[in-house]
MARZA-364818 format. One record per residue: residue in one letter; chain; x, y, z of N, C-alpha, C in turn. Coordinates in steps of 0.1 Angstrom, whole numbers, plus 5000, padded with zeros to 4 digits. Layout:
! MARZA-364818
<'A' 'A' <X Y Z> <X Y Z> <X Y Z>>
...
//
This chain:
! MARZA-364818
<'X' 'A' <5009 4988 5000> <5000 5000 5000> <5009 5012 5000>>
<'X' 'A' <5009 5024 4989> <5013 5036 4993> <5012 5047 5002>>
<'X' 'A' <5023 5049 5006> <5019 5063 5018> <5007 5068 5015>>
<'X' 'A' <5004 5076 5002> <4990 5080 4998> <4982 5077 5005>>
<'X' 'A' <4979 5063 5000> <4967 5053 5006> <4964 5054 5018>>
<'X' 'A' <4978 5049 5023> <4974 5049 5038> <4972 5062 5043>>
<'X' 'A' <4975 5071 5038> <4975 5086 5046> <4958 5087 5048>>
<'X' 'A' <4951 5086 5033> <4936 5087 5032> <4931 5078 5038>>
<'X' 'A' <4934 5067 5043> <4925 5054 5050> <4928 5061 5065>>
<'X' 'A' <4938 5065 5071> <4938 5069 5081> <4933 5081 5086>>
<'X' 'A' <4932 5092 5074> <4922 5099 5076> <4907 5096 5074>>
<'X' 'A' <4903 5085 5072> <4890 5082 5071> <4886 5078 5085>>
<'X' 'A' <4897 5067 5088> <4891 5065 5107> <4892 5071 5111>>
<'X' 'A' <4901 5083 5116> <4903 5096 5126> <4888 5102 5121>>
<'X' 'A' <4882 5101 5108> <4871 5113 5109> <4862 5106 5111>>
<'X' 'A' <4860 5093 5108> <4846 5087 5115> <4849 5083 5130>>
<'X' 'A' <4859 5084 5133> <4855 5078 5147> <4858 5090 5158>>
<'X' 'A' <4861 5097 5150> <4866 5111 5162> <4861 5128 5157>>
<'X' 'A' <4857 5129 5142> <4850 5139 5137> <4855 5150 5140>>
<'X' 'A' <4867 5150 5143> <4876 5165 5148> <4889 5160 5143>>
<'X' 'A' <4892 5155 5134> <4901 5158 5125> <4901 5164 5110>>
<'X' 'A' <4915 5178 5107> <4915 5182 5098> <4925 5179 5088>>
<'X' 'A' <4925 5176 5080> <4936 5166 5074> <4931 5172 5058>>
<'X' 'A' <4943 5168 5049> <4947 5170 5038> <4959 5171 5036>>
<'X' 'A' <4968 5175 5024> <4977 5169 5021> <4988 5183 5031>>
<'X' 'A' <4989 5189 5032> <4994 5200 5043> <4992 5196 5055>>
<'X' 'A' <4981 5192 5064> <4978 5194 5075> <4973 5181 5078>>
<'X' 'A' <4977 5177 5090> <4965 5169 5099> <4967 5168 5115>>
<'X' 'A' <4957 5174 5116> <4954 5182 5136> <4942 5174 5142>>
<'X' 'A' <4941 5174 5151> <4929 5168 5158> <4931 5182 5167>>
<'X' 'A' <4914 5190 5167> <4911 5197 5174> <4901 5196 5186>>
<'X' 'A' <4900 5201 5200> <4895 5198 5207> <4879 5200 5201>>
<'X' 'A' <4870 5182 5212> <4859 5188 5213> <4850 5200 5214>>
<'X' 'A' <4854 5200 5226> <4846 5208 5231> <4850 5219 5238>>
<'X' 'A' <4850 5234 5239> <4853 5239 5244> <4841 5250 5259>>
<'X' 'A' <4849 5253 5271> <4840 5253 5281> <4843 5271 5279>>
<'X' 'A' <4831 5277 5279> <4834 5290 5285> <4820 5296 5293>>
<'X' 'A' <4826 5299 5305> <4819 5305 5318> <4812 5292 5316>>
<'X' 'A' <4801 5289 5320> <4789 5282 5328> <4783 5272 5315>>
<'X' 'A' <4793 5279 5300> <4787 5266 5291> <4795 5260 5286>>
<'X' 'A' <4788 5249 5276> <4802 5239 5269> <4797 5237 5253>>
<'X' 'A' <4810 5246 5246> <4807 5245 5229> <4815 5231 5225>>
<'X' 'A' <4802 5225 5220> <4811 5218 5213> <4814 5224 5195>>
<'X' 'A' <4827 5214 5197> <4833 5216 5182> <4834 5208 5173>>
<'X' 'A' <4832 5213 5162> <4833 5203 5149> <4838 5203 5141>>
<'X' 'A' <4838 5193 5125> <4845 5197 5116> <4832 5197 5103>>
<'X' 'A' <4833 5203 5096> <4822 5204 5083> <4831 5204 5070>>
<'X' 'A' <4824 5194 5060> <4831 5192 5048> <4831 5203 5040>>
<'X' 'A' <4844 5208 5034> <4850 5219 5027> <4836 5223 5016>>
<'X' 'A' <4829 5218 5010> <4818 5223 5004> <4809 5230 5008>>
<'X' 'A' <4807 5222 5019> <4795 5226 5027> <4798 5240 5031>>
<'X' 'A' <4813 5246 5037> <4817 5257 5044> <4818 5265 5033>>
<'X' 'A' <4821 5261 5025> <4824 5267 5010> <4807 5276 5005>>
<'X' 'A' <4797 5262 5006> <4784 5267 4999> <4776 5282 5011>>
<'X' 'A' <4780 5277 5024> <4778 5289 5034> <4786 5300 5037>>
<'X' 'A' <4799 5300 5030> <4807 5312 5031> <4812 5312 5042>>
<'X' 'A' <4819 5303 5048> <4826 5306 5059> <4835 5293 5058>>
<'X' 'A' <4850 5299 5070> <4858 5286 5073> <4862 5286 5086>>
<'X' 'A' <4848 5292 5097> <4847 5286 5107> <4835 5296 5111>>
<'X' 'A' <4826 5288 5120> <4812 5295 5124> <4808 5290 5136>>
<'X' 'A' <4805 5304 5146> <4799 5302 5160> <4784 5301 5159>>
<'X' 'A' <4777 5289 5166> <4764 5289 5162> <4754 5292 5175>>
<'X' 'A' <4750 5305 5178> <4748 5306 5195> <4735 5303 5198>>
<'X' 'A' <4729 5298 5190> <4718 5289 5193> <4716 5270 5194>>
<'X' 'A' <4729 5265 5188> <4733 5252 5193> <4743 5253 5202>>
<'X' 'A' <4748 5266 5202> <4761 5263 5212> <4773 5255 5205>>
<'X' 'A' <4774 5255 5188> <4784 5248 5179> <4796 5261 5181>>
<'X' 'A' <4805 5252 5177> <4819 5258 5166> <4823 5247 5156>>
<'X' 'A' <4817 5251 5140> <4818 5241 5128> <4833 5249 5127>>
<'X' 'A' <4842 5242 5119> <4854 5246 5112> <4852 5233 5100>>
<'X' 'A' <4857 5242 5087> <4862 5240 5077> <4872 5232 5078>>
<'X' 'A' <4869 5216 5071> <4879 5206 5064> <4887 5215 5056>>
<'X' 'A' <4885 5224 5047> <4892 5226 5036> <4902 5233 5041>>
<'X' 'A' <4907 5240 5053> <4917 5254 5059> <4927 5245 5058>>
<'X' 'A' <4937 5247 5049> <4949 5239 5046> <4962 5246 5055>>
<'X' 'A' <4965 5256 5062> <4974 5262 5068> <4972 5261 5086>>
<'X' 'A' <4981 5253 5091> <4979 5251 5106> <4976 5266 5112>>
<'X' 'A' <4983 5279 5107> <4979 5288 5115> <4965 5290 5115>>
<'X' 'A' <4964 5293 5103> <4948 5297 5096> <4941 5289 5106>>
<'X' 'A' <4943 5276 5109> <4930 5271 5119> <4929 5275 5129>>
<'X' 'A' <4942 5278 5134> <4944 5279 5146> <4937 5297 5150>>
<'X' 'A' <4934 5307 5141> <4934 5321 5140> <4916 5317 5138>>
<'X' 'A' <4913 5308 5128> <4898 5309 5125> <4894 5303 5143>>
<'X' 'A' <4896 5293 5148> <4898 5287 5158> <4890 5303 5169>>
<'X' 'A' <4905 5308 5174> <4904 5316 5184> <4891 5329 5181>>
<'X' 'A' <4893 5327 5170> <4880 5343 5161> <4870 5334 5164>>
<'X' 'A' <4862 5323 5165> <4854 5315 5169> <4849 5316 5185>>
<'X' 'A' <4858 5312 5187> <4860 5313 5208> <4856 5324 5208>>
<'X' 'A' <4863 5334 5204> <4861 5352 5209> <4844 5351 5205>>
<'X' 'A' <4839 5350 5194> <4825 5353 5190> <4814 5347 5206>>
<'X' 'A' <4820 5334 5210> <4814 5327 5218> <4819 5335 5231>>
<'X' 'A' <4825 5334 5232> <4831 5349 5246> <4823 5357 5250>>
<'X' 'A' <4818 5367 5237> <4810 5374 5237> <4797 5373 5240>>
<'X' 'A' <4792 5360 5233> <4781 5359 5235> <4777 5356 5247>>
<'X' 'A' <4787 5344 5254> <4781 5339 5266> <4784 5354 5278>>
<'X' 'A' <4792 5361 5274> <4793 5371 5286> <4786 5385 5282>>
<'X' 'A' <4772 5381 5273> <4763 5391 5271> <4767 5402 5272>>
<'X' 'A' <4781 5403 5265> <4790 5413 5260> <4782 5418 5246>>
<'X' 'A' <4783 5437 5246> <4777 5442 5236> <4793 5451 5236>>
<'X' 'A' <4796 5454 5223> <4806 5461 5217> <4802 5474 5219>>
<'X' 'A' <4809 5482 5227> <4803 5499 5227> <4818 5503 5226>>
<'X' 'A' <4829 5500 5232> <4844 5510 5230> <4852 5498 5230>>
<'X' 'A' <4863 5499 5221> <4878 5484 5221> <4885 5487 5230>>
<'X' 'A' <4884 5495 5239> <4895 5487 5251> <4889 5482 5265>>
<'X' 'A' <4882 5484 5268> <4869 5474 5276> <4868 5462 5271>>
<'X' 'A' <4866 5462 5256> <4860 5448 5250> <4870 5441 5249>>
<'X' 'A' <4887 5447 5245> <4897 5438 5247> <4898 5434 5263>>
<'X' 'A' <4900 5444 5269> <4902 5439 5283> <4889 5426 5285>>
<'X' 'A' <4880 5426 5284> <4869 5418 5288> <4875 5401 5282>>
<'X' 'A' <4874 5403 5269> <4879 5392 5262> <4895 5386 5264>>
<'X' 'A' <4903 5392 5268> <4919 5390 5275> <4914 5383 5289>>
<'X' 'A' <4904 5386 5294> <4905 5382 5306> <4894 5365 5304>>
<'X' 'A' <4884 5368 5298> <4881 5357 5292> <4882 5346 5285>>
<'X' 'A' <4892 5351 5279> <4902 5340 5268> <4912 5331 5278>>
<'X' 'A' <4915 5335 5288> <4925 5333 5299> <4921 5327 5309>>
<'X' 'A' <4905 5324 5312> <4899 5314 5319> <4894 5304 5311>>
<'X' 'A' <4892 5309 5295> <4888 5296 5289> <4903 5287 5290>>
<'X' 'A' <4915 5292 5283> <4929 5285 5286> <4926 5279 5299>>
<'X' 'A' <4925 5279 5307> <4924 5278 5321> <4916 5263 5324>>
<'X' 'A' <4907 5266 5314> <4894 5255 5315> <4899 5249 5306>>
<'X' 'A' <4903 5249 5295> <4906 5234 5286> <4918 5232 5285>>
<'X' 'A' <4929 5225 5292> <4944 5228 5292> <4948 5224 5279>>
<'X' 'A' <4941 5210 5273> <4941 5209 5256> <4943 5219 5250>>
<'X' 'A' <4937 5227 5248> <4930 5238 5234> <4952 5243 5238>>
<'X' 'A' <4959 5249 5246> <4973 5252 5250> <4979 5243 5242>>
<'X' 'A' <4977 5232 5242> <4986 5220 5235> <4983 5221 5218>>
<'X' 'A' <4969 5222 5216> <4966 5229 5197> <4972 5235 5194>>
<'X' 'A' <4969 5251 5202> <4976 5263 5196> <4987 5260 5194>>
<'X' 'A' <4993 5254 5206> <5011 5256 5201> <5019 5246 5188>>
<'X' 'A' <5010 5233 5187> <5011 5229 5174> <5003 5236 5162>>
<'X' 'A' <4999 5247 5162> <4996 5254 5148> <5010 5263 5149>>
<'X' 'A' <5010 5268 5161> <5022 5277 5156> <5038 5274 5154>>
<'X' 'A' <5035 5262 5156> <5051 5256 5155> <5056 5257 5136>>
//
């Protein structure tokens, strides 16, 4: 069997059996379930490059399921890692019925938030740092 092969068969069981893997010929990450922030728990997902593609996005907070879908197709470890946190932040906001009126409140609010979510998933510390490597 060719590396190939096996590269795609092993991306097939990581995505059915664990549905948080992003893989392609650049990349392959396993990103955390679920992430906790204040009093709730987002889970996360992965959605096939079309599908993200046909909706216009390559990562989406959903604050009525309480999702974060990410895009199969984001071929660049940072890029996931940046759509990733732009995700969290959306959910930040929402759960801390944060309204945007001036950016340095809303930074401070969200620095301080982002910093108990790290806090609560010691995972999501171990992602980041393999996107940025």
């Amino acid at each position: 069997m060719n590396n190939a092969r096996l590269k795609y068969l092993i991306f097939i069981y990581i995505d059915l059996k664990v549905n948080l893997a992003i893989s392609d010929s650049v990349i392959t990450m396993k990103i955390p379930k679920e992430i906790k922030i204040r009093n709730s728990t987002i889970l996360v997902s992965t959605v096939n490059r079309k599908e993200a593609e046909r909706d216009n996005y390559l990562g989406i907070y959903d604050t009525n399921e309480n999702t974060i879908k990410i895009s199969k197709g984001i071929t660049d470890k940072k890029l996931l890692c940046d759509v990733l946190i732009h995700e969290i932040i959306h959910a930040i906001l929402d759960k801390g019925n944060k309204k945007i009126r001036s950016e340095e409140p809303t930074v401070d609010f969200i620095a301080t938030q982002f910093v108990k979510v790290l806090d609560k998933n010691k995972e999501l510390i171990g992602f980041i740092k393999r996107c940025l490597k």
